[in-house]
C-alpha positions as CSV (number, residue, x, y, z in Angstrom):
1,X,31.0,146.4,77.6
2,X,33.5,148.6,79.0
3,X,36.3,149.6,77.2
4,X,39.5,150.4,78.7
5,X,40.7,154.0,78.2
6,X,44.1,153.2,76.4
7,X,41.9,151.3,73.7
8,X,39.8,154.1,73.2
9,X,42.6,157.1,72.9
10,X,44.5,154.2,70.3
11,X,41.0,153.8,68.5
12,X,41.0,158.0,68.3
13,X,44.1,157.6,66.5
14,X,44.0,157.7,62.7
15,X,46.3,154.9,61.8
16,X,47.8,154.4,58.7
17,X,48.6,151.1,57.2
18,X,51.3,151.0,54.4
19,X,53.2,147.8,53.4
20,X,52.5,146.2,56.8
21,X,50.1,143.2,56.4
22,X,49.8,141.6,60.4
23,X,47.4,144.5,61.1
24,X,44.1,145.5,60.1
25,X,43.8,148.0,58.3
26,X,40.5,149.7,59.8
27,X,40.1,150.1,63.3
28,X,36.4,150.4,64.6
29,X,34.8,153.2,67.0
30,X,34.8,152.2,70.5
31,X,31.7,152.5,70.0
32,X,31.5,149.7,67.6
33,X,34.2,147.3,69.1
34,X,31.1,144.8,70.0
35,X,30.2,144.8,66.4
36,X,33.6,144.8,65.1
37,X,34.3,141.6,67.5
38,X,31.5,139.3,66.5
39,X,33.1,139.0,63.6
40,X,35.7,136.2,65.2
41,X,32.9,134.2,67.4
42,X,30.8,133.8,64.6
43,X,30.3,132.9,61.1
44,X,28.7,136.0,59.0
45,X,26.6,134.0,57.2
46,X,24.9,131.5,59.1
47,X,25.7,133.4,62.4
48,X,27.0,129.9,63.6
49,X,29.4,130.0,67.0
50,X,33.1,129.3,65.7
51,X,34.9,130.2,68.3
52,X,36.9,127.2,70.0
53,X,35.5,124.9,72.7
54,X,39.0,122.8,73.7
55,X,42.3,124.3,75.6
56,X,44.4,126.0,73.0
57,X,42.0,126.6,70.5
58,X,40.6,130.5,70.1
């Protein structure tokens, strides 16, 4: 995977997260973005695909 410049000089960036809750508060490595990502197509325990299959679902 390729990742786009802009996400990788963000991804430099330490961020700091104080009383805002929408974002997360650790940023992976662009090196680990792959990683980091399988976390929403599939279920960490059974490693099941839950991403969505129908328009409108993610």
């Amino acid at each position: 995977m390729v990742v786009p410049e802009a996400l990788v000089l963000f991804l430099q960036h330490a961020i700091m997260i104080s009383d805002i809750l929408v974002l997360p508060q650790r940023y992976p490595h662009s090196d680990d973005l792959v990683d980091y990502q399988l976390g929403y197509k599939i279920e960490g325990n059974t490693g099941a695909d839950i991403t969505g299959k129908d328009e409108g679902d993610f």
